[in-house]
Structures are given as structure tokens and as C-alpha cells.
N, CA, C and O atoms as CSV, one atom per row, in Angstrom:
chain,resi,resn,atom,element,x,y,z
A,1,UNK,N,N,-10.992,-23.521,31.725
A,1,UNK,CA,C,-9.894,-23.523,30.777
A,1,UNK,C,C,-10.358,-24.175,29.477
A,1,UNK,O,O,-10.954,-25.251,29.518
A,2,UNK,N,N,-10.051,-23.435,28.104
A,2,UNK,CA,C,-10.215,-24.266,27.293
A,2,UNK,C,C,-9.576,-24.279,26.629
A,2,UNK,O,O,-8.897,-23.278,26.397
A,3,UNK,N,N,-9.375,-25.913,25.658
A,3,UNK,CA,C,-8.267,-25.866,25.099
A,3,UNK,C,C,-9.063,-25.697,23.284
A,3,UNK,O,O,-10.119,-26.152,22.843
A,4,UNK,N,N,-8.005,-24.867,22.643
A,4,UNK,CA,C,-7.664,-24.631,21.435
A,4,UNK,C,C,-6.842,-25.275,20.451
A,4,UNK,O,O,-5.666,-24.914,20.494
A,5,UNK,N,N,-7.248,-26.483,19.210
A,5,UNK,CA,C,-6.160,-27.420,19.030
A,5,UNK,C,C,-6.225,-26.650,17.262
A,5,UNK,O,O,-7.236,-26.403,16.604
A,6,UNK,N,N,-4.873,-26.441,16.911
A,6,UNK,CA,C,-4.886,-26.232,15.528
A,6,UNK,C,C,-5.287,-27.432,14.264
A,6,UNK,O,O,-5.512,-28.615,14.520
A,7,UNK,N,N,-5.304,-27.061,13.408
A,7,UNK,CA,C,-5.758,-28.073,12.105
A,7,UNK,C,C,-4.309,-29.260,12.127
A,7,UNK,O,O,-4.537,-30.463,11.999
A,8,UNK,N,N,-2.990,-28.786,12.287
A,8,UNK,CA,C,-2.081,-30.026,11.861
A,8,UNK,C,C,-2.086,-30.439,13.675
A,8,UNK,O,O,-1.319,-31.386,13.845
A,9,UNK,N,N,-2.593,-30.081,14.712
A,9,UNK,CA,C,-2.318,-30.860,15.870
A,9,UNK,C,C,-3.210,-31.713,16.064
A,9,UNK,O,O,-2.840,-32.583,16.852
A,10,UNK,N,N,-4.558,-31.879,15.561
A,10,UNK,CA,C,-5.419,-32.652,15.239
A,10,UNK,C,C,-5.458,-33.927,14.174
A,10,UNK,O,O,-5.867,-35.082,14.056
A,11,UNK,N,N,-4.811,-32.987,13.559
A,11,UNK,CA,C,-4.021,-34.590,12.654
A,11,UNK,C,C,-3.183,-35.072,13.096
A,11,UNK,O,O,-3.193,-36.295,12.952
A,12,UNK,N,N,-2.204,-34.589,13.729
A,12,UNK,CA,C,-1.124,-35.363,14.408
A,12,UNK,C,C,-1.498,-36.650,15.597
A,12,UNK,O,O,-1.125,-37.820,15.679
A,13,UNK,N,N,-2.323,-35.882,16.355
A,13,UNK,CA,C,-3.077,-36.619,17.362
A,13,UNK,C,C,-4.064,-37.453,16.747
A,13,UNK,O,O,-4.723,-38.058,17.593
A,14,UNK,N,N,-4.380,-37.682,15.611
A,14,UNK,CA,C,-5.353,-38.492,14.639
A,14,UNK,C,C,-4.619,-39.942,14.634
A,14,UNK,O,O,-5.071,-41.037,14.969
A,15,UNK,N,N,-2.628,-39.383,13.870
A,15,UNK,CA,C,-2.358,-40.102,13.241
A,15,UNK,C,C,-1.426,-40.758,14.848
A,15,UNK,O,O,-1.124,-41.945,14.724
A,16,UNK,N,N,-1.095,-40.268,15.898
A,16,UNK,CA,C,-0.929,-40.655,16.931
A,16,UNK,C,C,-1.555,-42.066,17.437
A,16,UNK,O,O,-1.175,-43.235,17.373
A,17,UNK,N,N,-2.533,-41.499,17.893
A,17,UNK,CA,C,-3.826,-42.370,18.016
A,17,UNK,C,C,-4.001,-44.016,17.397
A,17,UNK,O,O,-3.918,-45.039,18.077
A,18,UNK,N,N,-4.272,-43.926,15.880
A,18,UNK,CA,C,-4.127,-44.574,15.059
A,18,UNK,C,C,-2.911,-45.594,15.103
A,18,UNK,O,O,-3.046,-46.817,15.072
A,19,UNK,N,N,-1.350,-44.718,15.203
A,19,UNK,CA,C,-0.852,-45.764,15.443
A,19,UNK,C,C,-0.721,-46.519,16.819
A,19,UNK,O,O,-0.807,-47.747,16.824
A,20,UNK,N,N,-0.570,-46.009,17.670
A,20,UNK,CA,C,-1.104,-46.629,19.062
A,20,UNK,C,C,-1.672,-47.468,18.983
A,20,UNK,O,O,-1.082,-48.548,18.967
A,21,UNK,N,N,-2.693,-47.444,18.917
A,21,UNK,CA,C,-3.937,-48.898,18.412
A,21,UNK,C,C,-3.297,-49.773,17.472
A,21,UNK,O,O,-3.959,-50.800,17.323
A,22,UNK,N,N,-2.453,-49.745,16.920
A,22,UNK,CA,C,-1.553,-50.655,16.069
A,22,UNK,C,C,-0.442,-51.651,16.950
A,22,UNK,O,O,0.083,-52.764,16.908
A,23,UNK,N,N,-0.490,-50.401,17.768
A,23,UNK,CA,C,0.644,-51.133,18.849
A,23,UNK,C,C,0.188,-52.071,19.951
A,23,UNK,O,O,0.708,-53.057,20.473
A,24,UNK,N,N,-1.162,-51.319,20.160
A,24,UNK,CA,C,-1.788,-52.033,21.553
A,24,UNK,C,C,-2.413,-53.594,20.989
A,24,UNK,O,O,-2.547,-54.610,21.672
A,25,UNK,N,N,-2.855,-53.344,18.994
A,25,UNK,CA,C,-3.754,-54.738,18.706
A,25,UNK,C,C,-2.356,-55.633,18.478
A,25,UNK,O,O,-2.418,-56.862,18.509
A,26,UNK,N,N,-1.316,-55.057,18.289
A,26,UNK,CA,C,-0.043,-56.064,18.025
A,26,UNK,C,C,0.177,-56.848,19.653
A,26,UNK,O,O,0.378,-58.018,19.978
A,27,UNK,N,N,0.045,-55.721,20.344
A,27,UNK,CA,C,0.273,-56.635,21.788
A,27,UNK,C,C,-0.791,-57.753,22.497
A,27,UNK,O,O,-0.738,-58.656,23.333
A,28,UNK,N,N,-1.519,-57.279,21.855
A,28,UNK,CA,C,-2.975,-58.069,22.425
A,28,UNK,C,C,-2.768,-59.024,21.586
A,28,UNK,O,O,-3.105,-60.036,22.199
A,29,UNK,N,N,-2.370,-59.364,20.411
A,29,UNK,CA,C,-2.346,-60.391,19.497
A,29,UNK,C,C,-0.827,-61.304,19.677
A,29,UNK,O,O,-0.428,-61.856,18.652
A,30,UNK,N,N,-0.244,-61.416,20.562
A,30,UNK,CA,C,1.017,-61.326,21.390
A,30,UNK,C,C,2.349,-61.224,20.234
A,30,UNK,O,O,3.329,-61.949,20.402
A,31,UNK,N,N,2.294,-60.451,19.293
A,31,UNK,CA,C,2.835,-60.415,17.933
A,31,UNK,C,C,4.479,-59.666,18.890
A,31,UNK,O,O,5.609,-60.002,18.536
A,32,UNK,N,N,4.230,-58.675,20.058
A,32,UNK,CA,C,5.003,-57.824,20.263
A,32,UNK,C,C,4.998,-57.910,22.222
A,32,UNK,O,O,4.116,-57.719,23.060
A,33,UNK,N,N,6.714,-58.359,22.318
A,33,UNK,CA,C,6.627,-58.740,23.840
A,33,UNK,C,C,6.092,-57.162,24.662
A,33,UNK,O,O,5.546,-56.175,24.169
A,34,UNK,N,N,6.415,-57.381,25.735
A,34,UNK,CA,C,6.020,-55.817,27.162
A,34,UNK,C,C,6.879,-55.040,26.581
A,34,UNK,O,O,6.457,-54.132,25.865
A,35,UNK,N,N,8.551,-55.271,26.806
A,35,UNK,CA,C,9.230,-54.031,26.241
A,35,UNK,C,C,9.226,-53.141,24.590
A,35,UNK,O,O,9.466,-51.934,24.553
A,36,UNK,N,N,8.997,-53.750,23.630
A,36,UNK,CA,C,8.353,-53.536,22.578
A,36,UNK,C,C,7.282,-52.459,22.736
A,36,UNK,O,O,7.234,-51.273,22.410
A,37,UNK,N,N,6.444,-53.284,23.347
A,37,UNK,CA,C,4.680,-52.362,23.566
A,37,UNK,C,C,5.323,-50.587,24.258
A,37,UNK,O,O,5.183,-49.429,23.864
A,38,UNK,N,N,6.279,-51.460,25.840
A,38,UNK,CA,C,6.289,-49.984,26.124
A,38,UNK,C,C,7.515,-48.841,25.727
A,38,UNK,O,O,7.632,-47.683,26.129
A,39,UNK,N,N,8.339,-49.585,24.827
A,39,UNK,CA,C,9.040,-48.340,23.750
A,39,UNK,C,C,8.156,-47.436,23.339
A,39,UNK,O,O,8.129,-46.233,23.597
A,40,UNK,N,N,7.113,-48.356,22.396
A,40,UNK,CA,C,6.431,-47.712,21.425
A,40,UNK,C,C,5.609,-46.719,21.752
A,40,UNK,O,O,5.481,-45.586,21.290
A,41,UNK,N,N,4.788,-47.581,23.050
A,41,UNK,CA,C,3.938,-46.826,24.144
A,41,UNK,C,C,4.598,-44.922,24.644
A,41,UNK,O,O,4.204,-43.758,24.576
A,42,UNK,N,N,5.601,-45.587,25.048
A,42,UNK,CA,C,6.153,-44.025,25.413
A,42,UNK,C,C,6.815,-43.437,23.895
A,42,UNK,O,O,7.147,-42.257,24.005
A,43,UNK,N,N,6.949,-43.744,23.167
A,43,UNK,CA,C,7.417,-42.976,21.703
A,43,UNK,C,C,5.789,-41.988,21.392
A,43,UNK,O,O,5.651,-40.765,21.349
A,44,UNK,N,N,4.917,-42.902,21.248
A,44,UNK,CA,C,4.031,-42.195,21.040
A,44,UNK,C,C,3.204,-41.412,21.922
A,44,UNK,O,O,2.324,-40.658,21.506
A,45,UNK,N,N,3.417,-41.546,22.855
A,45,UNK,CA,C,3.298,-41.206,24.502
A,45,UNK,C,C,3.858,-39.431,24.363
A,45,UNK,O,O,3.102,-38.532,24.728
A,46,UNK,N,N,4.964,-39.195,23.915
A,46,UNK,CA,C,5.709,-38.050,24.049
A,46,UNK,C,C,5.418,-37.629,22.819
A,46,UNK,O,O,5.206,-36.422,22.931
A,47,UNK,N,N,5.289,-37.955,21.699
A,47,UNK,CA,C,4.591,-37.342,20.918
A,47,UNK,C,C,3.064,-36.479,20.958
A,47,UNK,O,O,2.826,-35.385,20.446
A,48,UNK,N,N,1.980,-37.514,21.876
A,48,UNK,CA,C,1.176,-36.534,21.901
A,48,UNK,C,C,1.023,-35.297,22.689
A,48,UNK,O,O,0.339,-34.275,22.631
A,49,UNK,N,N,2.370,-36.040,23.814
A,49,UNK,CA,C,2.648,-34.358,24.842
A,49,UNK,C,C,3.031,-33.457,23.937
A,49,UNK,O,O,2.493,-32.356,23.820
A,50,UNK,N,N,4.068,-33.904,23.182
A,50,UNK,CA,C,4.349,-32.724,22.085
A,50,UNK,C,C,3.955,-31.998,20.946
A,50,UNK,O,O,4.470,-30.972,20.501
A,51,UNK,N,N,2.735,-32.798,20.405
A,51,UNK,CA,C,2.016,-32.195,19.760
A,51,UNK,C,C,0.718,-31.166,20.913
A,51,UNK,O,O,0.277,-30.087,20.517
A,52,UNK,N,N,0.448,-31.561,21.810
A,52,UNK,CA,C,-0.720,-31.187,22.628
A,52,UNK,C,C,-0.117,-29.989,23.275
A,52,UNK,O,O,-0.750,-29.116,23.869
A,53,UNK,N,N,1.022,-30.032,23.120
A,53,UNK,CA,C,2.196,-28.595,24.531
A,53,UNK,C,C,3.330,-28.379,23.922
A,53,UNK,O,O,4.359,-28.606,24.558
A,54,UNK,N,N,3.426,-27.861,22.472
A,54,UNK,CA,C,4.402,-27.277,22.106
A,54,UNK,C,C,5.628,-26.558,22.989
A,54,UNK,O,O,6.832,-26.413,22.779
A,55,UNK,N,N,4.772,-26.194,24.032
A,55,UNK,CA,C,6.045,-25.678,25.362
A,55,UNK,C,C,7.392,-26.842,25.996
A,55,UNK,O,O,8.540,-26.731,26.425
A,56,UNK,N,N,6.357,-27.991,25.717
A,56,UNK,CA,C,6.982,-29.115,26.612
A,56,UNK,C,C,8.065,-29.510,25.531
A,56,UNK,O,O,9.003,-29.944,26.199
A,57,UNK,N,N,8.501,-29.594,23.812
A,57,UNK,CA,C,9.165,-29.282,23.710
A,57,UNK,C,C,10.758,-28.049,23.699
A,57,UNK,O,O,11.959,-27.927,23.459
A,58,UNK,N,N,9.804,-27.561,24.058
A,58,UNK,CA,C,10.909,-25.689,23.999
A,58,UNK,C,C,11.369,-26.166,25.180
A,58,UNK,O,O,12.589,-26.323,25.154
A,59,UNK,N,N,10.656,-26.565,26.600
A,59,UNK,CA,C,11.505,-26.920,27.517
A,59,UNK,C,C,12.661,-27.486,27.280
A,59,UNK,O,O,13.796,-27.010,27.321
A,60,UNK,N,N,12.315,-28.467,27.046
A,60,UNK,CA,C,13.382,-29.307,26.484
A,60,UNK,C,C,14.595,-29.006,25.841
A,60,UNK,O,O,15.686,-29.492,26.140
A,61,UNK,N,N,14.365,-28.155,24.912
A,61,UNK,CA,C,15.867,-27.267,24.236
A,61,UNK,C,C,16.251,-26.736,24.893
A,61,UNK,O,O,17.470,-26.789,25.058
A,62,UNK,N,N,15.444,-25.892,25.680
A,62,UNK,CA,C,16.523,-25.237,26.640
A,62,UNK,C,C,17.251,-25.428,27.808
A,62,UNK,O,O,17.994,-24.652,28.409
A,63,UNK,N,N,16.841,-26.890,28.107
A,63,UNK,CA,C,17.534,-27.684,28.907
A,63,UNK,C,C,18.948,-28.300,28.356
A,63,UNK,O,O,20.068,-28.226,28.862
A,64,UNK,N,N,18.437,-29.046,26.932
A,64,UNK,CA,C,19.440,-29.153,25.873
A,64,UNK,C,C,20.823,-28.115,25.710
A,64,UNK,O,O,21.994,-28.471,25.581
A,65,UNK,N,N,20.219,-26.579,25.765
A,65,UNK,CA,C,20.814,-25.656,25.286
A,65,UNK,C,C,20.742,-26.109,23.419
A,65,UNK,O,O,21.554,-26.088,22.493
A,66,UNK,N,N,19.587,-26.413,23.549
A,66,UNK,CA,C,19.270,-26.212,21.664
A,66,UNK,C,C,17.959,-24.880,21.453
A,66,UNK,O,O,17.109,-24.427,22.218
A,67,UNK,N,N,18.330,-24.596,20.057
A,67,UNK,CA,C,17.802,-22.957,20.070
A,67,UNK,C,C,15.789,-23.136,19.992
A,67,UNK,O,O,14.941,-22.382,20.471
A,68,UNK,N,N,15.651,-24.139,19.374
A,68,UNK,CA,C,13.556,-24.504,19.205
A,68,UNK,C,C,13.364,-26.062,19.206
A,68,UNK,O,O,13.997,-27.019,18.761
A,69,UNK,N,N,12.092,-25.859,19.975
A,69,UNK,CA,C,11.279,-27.388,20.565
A,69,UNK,C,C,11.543,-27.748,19.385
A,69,UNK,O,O,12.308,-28.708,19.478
A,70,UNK,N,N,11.205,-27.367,17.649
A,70,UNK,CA,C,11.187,-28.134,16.917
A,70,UNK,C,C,12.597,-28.732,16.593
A,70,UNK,O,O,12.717,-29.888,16.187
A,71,UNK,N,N,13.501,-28.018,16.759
A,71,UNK,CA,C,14.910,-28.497,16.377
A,71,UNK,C,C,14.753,-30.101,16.978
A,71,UNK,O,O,14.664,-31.148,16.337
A,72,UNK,N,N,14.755,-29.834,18.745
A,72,UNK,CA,C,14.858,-30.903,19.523
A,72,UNK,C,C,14.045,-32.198,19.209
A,72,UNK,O,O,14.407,-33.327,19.542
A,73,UNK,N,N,12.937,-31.908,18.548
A,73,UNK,CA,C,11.614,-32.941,17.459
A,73,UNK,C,C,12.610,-33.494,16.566
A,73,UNK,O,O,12.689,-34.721,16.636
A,74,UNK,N,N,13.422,-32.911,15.717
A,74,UNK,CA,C,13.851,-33.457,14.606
A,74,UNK,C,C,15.052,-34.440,15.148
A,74,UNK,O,O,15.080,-35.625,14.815
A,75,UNK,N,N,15.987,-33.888,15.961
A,75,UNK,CA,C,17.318,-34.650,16.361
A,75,UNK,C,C,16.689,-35.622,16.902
A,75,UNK,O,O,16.982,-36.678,16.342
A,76,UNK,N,N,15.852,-35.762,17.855
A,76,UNK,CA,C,15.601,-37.058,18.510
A,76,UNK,C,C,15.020,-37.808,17.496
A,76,UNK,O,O,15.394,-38.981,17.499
A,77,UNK,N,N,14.507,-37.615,16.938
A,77,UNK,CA,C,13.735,-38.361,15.468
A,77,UNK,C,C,15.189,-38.871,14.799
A,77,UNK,O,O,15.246,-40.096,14.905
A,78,UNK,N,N,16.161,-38.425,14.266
A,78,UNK,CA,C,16.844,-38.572,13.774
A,78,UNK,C,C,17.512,-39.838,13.990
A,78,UNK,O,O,17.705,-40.817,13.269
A,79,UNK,N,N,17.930,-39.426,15.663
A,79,UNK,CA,C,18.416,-40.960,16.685
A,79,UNK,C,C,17.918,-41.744,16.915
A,79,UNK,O,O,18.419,-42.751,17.416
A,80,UNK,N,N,16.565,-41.570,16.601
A,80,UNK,CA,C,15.171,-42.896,17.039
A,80,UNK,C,C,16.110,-43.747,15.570
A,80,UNK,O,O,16.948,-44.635,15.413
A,81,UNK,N,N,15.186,-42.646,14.627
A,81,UNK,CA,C,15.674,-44.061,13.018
A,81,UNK,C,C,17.206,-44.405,13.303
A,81,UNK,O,O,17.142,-45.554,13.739
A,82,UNK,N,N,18.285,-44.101,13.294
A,82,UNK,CA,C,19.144,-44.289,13.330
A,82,UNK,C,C,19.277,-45.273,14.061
A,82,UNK,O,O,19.736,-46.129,13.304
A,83,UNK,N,N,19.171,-45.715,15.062
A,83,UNK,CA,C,18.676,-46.694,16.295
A,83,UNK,C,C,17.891,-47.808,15.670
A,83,UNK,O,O,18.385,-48.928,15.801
A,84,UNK,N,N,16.808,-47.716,15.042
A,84,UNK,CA,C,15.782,-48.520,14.357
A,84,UNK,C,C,16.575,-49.173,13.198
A,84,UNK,O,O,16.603,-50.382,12.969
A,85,UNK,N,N,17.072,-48.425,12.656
A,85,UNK,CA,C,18.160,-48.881,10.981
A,85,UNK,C,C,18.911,-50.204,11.768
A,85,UNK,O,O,18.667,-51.392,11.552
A,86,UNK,N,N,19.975,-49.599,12.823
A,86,UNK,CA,C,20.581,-50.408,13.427
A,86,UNK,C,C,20.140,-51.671,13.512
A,86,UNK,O,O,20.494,-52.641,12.842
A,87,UNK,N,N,19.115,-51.587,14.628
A,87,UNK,CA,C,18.462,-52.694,15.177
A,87,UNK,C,C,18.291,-53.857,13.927
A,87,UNK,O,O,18.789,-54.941,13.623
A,88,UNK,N,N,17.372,-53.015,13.466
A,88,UNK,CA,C,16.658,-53.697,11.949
A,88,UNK,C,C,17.793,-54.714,11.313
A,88,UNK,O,O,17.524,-55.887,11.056
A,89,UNK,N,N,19.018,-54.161,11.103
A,89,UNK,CA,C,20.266,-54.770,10.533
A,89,UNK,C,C,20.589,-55.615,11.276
A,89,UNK,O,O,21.051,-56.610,10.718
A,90,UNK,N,N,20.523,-55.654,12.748
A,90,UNK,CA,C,21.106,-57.115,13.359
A,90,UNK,C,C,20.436,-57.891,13.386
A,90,UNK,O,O,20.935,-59.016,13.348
A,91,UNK,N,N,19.250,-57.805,13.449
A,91,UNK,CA,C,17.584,-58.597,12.906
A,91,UNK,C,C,18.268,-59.294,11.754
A,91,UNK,O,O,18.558,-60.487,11.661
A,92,UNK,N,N,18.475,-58.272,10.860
A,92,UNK,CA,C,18.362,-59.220,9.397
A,92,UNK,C,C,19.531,-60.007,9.566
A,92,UNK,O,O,19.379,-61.158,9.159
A,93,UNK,N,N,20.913,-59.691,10.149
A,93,UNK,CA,C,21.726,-60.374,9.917
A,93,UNK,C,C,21.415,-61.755,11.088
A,93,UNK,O,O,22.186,-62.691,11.299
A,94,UNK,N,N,20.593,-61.615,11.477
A,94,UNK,CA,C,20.656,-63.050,12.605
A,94,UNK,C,C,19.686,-63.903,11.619
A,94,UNK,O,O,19.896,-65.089,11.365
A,95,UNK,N,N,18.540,-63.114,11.067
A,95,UNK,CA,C,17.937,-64.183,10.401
A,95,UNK,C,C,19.068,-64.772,9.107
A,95,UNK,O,O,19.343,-65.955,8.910
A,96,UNK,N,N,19.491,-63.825,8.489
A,96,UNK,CA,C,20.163,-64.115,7.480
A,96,UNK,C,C,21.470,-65.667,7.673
A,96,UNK,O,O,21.820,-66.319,6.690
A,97,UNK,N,N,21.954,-65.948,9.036
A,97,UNK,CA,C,22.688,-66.590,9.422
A,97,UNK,C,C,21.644,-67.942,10.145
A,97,UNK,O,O,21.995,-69.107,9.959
A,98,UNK,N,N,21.087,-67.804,10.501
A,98,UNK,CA,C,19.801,-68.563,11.070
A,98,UNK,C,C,19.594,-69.500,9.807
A,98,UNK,O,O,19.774,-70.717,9.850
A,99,UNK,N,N,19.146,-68.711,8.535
A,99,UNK,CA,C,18.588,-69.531,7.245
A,99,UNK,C,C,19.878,-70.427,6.259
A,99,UNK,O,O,19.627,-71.288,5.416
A,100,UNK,N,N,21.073,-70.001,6.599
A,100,UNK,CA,C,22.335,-70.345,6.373
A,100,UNK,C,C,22.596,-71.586,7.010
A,100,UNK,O,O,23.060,-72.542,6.388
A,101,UNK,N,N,22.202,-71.634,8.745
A,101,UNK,CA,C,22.489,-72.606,9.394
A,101,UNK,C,C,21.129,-73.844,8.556
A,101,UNK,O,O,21.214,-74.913,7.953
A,102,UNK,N,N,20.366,-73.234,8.833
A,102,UNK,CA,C,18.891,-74.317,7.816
A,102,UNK,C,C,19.402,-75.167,6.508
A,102,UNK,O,O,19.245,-76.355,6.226
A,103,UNK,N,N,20.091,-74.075,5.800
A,103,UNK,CA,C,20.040,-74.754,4.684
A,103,UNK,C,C,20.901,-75.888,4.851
A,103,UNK,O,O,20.545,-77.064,4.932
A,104,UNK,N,N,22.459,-75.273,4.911
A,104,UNK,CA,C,23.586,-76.342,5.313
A,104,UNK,C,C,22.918,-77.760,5.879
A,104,UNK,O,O,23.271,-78.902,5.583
A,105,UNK,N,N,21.866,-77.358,6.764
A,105,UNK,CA,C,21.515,-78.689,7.549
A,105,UNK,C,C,20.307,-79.288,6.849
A,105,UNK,O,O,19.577,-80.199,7.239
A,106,UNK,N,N,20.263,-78.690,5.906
A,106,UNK,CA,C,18.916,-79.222,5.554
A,106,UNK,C,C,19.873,-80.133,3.708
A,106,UNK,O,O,19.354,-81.120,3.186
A,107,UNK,N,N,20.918,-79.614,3.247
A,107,UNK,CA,C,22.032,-80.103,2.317
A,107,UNK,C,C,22.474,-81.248,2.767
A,107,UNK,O,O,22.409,-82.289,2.113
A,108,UNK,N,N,23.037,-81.141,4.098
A,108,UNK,CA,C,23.459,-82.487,4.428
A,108,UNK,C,C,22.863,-83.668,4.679
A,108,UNK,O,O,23.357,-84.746,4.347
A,109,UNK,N,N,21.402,-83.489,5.479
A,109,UNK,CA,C,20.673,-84.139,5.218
A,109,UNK,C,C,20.256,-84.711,4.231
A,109,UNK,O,O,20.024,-85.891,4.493
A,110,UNK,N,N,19.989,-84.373,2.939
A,110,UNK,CA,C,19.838,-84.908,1.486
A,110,UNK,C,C,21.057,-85.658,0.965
A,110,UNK,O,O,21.080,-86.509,0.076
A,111,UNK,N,N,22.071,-85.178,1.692
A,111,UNK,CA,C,23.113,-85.398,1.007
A,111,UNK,C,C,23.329,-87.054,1.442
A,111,UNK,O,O,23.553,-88.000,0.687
A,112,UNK,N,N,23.143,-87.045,3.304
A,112,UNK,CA,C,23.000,-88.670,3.776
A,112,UNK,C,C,22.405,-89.680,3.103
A,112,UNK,O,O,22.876,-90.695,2.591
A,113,UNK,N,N,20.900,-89.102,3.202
A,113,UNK,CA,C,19.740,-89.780,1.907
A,113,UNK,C,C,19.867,-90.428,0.851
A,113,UNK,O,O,19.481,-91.571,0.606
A,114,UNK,N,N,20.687,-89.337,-0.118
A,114,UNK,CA,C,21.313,-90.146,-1.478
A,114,UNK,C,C,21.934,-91.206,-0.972
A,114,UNK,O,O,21.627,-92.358,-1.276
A,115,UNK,N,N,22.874,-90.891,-0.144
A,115,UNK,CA,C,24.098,-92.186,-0.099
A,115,UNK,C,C,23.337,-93.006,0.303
A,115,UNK,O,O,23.692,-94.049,-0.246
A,116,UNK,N,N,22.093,-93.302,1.224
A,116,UNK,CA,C,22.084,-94.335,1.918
A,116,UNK,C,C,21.087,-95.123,0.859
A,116,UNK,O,O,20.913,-96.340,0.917
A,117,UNK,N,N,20.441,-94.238,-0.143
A,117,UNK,CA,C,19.697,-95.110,-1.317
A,117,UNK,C,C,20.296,-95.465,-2.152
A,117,UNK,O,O,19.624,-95.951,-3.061
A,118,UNK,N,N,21.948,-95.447,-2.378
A,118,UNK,CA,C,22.485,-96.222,-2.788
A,118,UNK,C,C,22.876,-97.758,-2.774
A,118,UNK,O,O,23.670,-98.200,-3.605
């Protein structure tokens, strides 16, 4: 059997690749806990099935009852970011409240200081 890879599935699997190793040196560098690693792991995981077996998306739609593998590429992409935006936003808003709690405590503190060098 041999396999036949086109010019953009070779880049895809380039840029696959590439980021993977981003993911695996983030984990090795313990920047990114297990579940992290294996989101990402299987995100890019199913990407290279899907770039490597264009079929293995079409399955998929028609399990869906959606009309092309690529449709089914884009919607799930869609819900990934959408998901990610999310996330990202409760991130910021915890830090954002986190640095709120800092400051306040870090105000009052100064604020003791003065008085007591009075």
C-alpha cells in the first residue's frame, strides 16, 4: 500500500507536528498540567487523522447528518474557539479580581504604615 500525501496535507501535518511539540515542551517544562497536555494532545491528535483520511471526516457528517467532512472541520472549529474565548474570559476575570484583592491589601497596608509613623 502506498500512501499519496498532497502539497496542503503536508503542510498541515508540518504545522500539526510543530505545534504538538509546543505542547509536549510546555508539558515537559511543567508550564501545562495532564489535562491541558491531553486536550491539546487529542485536538491535534484528530487533526492529523483528518488531514491524513479525509474520509474520517465525511464519516463523521454523515453520522452528523451534515452534507461534507469539511463543513464538520469548520463547526467543530467554530465550538473549539468559542469554548477557548469563554474559558480565556473567566481566566481573565479571576485574574482581574485576584489583582483587585492585591491591591486593596496591599492600600491598606500602606495605609496602617502611615498612621503608625505618625
Amino acid at each position: 500500500m502506498q500512501i499519496l500525501l498532497i502539497p496542503v496535507q503536508v503542510f498541515l501535518l508540518i504545522f500539526i507536528l510543530f505545534a504538538f511539540s509546543r505542547v509536549w515542551l510546555r508539558f515537559r517544562e511543567r508550564t501545562i498540567n495532564i489535562g491541558t497536555f491531553l486536550f491539546w494532545s487529542l485536538i491535534w491528535g484528530l487533526a492529523a487523522l483528518g488531514s491524513l483520511n479525509p474520509q474520517f471526516t465525511t464519516s463523521i457528517a454523515r453520522v452528523l447528518g451534515i452534507g461534507r467532512g469539511a463543513d464538520v472541520v469548520i463547526y467543530a472549529s467554530l465550538v473549539l474557539l468559542f469554548y477557548l474565548v469563554y474559558r480565556t474570559n473567566v481566566i481573565l476575570e479571576n485574574v482581574r479580581h485576584q489583582i483587585t484583592e492585591l491591591v486593596r491589601k496591599i492600600a491598606l497596608e500602606g495605609e496602617k504604615r502611615s498612621k503608625k509613623k505618625k
